[in-house]
C-alpha positions as CSV (number, residue, x, y, z in Angstrom):
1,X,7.5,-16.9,2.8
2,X,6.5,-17.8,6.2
3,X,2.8,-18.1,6.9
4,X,2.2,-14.6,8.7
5,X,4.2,-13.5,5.6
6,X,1.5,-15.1,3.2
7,X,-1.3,-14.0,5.3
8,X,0.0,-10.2,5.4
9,X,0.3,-10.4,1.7
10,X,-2.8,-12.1,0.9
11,X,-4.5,-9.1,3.1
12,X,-2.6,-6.4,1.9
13,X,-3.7,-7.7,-1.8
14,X,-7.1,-7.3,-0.9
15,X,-7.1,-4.0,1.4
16,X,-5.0,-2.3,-1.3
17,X,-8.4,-1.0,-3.2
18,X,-10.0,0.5,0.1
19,X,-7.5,1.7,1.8
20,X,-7.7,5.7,2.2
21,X,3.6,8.7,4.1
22,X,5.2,10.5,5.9
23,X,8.3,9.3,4.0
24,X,7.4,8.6,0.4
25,X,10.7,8.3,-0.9
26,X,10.5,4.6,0.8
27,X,8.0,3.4,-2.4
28,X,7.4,6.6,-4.4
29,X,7.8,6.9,-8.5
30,X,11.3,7.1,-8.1
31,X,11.9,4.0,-5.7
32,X,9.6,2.0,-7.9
33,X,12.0,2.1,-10.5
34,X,15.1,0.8,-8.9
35,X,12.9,-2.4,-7.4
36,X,15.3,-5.1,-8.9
37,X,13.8,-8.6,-9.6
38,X,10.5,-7.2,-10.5
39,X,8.5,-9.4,-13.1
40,X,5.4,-8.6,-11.2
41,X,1.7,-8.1,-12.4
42,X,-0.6,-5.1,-12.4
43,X,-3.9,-4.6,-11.8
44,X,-6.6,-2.2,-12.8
45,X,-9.7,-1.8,-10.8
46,X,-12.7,-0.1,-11.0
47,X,-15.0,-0.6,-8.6
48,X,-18.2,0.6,-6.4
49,X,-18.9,-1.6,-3.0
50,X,-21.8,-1.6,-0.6
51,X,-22.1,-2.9,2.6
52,X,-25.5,-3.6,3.9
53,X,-24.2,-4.2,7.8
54,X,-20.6,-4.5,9.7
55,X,-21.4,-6.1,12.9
56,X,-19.0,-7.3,15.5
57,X,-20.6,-9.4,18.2
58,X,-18.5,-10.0,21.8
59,X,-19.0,-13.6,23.1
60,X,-18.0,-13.0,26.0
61,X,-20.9,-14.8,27.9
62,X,-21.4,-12.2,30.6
63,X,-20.5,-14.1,33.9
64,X,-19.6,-12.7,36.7
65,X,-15.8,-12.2,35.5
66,X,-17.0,-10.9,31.9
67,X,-18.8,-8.5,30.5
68,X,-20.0,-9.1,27.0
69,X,-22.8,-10.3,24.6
70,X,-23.6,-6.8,22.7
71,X,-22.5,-5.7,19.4
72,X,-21.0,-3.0,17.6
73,X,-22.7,-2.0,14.2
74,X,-22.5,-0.2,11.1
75,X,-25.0,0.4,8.7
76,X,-25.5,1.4,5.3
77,X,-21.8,1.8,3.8
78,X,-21.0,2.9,0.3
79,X,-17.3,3.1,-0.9
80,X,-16.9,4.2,-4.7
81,X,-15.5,7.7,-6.4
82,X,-16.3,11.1,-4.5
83,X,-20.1,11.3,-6.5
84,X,-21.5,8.6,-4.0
85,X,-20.6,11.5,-0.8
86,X,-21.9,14.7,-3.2
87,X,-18.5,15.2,-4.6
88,X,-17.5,16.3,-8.4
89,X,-16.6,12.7,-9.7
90,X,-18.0,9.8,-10.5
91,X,-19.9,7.0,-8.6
92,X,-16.8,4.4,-9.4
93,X,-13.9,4.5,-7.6
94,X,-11.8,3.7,-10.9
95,X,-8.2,4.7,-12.3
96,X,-6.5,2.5,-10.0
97,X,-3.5,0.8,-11.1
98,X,-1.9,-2.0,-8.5
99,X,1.3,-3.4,-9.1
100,X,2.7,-6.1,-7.1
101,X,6.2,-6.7,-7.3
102,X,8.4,-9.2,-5.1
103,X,12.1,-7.6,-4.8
104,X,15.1,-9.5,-5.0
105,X,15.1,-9.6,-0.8
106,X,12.3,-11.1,-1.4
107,X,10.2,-8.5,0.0
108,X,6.4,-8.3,-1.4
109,X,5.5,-4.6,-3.1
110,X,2.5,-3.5,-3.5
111,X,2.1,0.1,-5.3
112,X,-1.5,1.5,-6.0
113,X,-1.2,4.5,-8.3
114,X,-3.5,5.8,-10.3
115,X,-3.9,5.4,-14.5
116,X,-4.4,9.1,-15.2
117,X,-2.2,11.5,-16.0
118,X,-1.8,15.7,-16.3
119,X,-1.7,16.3,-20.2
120,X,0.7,19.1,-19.4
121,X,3.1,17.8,-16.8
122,X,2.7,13.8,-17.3
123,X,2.2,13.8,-13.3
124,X,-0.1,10.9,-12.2
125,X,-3.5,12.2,-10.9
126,X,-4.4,11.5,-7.5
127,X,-7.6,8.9,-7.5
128,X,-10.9,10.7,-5.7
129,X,-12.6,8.6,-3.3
130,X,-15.9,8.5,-1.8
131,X,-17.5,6.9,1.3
132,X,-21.1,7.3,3.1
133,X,-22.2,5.3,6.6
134,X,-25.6,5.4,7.4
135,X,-25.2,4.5,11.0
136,X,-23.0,3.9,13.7
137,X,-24.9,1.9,16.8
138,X,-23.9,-0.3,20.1
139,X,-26.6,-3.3,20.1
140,X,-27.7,-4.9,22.6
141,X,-27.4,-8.4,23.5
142,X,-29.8,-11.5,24.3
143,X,-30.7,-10.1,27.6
144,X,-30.5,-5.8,26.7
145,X,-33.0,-4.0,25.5
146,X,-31.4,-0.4,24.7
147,X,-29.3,0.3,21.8
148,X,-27.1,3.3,21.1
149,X,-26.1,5.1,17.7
150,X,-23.0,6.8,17.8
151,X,-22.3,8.3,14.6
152,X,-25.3,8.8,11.8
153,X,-25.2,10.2,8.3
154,X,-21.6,10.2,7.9
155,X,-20.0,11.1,4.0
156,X,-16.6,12.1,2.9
157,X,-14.9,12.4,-0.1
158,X,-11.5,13.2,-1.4
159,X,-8.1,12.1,-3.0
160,X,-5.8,9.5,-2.9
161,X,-2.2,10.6,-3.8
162,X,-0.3,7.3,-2.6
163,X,-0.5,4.1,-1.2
164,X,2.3,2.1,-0.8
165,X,2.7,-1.8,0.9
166,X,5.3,-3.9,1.6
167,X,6.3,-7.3,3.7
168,X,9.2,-7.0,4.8
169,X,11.2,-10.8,5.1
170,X,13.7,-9.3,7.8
171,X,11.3,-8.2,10.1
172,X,8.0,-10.1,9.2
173,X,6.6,-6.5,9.2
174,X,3.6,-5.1,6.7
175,X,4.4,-1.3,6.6
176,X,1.6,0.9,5.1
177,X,2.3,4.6,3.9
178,X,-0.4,6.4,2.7
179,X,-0.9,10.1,1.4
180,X,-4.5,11.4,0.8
181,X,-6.8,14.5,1.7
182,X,-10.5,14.8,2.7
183,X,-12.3,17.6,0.8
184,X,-15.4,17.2,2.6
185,X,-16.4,15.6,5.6
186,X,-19.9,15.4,7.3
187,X,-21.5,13.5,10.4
188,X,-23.7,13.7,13.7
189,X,-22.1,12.5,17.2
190,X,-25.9,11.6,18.2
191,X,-25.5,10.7,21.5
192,X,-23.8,14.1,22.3
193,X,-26.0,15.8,20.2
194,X,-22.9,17.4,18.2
195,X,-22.6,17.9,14.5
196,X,-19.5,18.0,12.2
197,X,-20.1,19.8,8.9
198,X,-17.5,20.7,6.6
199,X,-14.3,18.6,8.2
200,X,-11.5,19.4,5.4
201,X,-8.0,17.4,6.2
202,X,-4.7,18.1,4.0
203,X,-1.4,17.9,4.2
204,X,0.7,20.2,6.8
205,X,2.2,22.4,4.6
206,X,5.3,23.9,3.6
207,X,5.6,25.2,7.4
208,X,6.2,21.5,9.0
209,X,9.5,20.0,9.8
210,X,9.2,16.5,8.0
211,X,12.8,15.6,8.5
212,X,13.2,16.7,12.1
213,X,16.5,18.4,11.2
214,X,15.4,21.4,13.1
215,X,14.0,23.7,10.2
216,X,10.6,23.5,8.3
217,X,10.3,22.8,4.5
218,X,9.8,26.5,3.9
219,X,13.0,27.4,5.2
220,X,14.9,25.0,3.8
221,X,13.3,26.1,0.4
222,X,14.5,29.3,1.1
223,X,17.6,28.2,0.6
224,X,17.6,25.4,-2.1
225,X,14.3,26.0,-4.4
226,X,15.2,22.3,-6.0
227,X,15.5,20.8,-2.5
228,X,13.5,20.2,0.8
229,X,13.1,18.0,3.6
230,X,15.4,15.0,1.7
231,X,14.0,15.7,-1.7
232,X,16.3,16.5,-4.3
233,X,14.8,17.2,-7.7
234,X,17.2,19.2,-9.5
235,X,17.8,16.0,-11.3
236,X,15.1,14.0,-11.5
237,X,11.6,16.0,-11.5
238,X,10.2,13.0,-10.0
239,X,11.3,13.9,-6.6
240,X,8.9,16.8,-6.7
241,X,6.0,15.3,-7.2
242,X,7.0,12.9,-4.5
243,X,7.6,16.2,-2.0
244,X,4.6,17.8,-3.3
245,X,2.7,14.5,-2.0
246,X,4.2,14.7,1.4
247,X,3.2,18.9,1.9
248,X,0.0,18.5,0.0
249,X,-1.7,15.2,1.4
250,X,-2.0,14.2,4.8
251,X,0.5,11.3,5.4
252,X,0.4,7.8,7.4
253,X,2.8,5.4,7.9
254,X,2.7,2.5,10.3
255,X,3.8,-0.9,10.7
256,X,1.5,-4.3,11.3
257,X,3.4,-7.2,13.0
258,X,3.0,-10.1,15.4
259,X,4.8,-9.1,18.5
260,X,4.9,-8.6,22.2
261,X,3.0,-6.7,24.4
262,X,3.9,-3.3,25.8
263,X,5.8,-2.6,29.0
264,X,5.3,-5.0,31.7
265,X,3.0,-6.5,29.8
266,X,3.0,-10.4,29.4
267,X,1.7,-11.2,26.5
268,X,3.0,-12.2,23.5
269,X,2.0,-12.9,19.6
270,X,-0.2,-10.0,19.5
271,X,-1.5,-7.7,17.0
272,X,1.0,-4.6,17.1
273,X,1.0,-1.6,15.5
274,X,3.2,1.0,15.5
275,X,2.2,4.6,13.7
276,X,5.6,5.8,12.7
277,X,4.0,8.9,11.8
278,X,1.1,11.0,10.8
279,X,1.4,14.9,9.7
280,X,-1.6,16.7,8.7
281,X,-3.9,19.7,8.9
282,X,-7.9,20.0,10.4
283,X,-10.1,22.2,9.8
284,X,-14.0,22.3,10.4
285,X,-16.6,25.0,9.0
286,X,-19.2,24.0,11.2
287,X,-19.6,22.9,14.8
288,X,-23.3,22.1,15.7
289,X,-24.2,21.3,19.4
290,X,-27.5,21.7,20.2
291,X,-28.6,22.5,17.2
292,X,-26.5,25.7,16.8
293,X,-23.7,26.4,14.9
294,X,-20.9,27.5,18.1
295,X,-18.1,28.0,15.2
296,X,-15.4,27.1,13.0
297,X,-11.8,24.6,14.6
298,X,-8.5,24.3,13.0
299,X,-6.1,22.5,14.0
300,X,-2.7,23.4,12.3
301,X,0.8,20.8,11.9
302,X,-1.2,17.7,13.7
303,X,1.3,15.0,14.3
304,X,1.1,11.9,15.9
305,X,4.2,9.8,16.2
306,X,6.1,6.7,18.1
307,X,2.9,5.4,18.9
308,X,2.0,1.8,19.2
309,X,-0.3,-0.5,20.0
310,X,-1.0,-4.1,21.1
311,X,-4.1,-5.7,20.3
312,X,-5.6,-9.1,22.0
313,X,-8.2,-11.0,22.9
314,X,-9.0,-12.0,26.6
C-alpha cells in the first residue's frame, strides 16, 4: 500500500468504533461473504469514552492579511451505549464486532456489525449508541476577551444498523457507508436562544426512490413483494435485511480522497470529500425560541447528493 493508503487504513481502524448507505449491497452480509482472500481478524469492542475538551486553535497570527488566534471548543463529551443520553441501554457501547479483511485487489475491508442476534430470525441486532456534549463555545484568543457558546446540553442516542469501510487501491479512495437512526435528540442553539427537543432521524421509508429508476420502493413492492430497489431476496433472505437497513435507517455514503480543488480552483492535494448520498427522515417534537414551544417540524425524503467538498489550509 501506498502511504495515504496506510494512513486511511490506520484511521479508518481507529474511527471504526465511533463512527455513527445508501447502497448497502456494496459491503452488506451478503457481499461479506463472497470477499475472496479474506484471512482477516475480528475484533470485539466494548467500550465507554470521555472527553474532557476538543479544542482547535487557529494560528493564524492575526496581521493585517489574517484573521485568527481564537479557538473552537467542545466540552464535556461522553460516547458509550444509549444509557449515558437517558436511553433504554446500557452505559457501554458494546456488541461490536469489527472484521478487517484485505480482498484479493488488495482492497482493505473493514465491517462493524454487531455480536447479537434475534433469537427468532437470526438477524443481527443493530448496536444502540449514545452521546452527550456539554458545551459548544468560540474562545477567544490572546488579545479577545468575549467568548461564545453555540450549542449546550446536547444528548442523543440511537442505533447503529451498518458501517461499512473500505480503501480502495484503484482510486486511493476511503469510502464510508453508514446506516443508523437517532431515537432522541436534545440541544440549545444559545446564542439564538432556540431549543431542539425531541429531534428523531430514520430512514426515508418505503415511499423514496433509492435506485432512481423512476418509481419508489413501495411501488415496486407492489409488484414484486421479494424485490425492491435492487434487492432480490426470494433467494437469499439476506437481501432483506440488507433492504430493510436501507428503508429503516438513515443512510450515508461518501468518499475521502486526496484530490484537486473544485472549479477554477488551483489547488491541489486537498482533503476531498464527496457525499454520494444521504436519504433520511426529520422530525422534531419541540421547537423552543424564546422560551416557548412555537411547534413541531418534519421534514419528509431528505436527500442530499453529488455533493463535495475540498478542504485546505491557507
Amino acid at each position: 500500500m501506498k502511504g495515504l493508503k496506510k494512513l486511511a487504513l490506520a484511521t479508518a481502524v481507529a474511527a471504526a468504533p465511533f463512527a455513527a448507505q445508501a447502497d448497502l449491497k456494496a459491503m452488506d452480509d451478503v457481499s461479506m461473504g463472497n470477499v475472496t482472500g479474506q484471512a482477516g481478524v475480528t475484533i470485539e469492542l466494548e467500550t465507554k469514552v470521555s472527553i474532557g475538551q476538543f479544542k482547535y486553535t487557529d494560528t493564524n497570527d492575526g496581521g493585517t492579511d489574517e484573521i485568527g488566534g481564537g479557538s473552537f471548543a467542545v466540552n464535556n463529551i461522553v460516547l458509550g451505549g444509549s444509557g449515558v443520553a437517558g436511553g433504554t441501554g446500557g452505559q457501554l457501547l458494546d456488541q461490536l464486532k469489527i472484521d478487517i479483511d484485505v480482498a484479493d485487489d488488495g482492497d482493505a475491508v473493514i465491517h462493524v456489525g454487531s455480536l447479537e442476534t434475534d433469537a427468532t430470525t437470526g438477524a443481527p441486532v443493530p448496536i444502540d449508541w449514545g452521546m452527550t456534549v456539554g458545551s459548544v463555545e468560540l474562545l477567544p484568543g490572546s488579545t479577545g476577551t468575549d467568548s461564545t457558546t453555540l450549542l449546550s446540553n446536547m444528548s442523543l442516542y440511537g442505533d447503529l444498523a451498518a458501517l461499512d469501510l473500505r480503501v480502495d487501491t484503484a482510486t486511493d479512495y476511503l469510502n464510508v457507508a453508514v446506516a443508523f437512526d437517532i431515537d432522541d435528540m436534545d440541544f440549545d442553539v444559545d446564542f439564538l436562544g432556540i431549543g431542539i427537543r425531541d429531534m428523531v432521524i430514520t430512514g426515508a421509508g418505503l415511499n423514496f426512490d433509492y435506485d432512481g429508476n423512476g418509481t419508489t420502493a413501495e411501488e415496486e413492492l407492489a409488484v414484486n413483494a421479494t424485490a425492491a430497489e435492487g434487492y432480490d431476496w426470494s433467494a437469499d433472505p439476506r437481501q432483506k435485511l440488507a433492504f430493510g437497513k436501507l428503508t429503516d435507517y438513515a443512510n450515508v455514503n461518501l468518499d475521502v480522497y486526496k484530490g484537486d480543488g473544485l472549479g477554477a480552483s488551483p489547488m491541489t492535494d486537498v482533503l476531498r470529500v464527496d457525499i454520494n448520498n444521504v436519504y433520511m427522515d426529520v422530525s422534531i417534537g419541540e421547537t423552543i425560541i424564546g422560551g416557548t414551544n412555537i411547534g413541531t417540524i418534519a421534514i419528509d425524503n431528505l436527500a442530499v447528493t453529488d455533493t463535495k467538498l475540498a478542504v485546505y489550509g491557507r
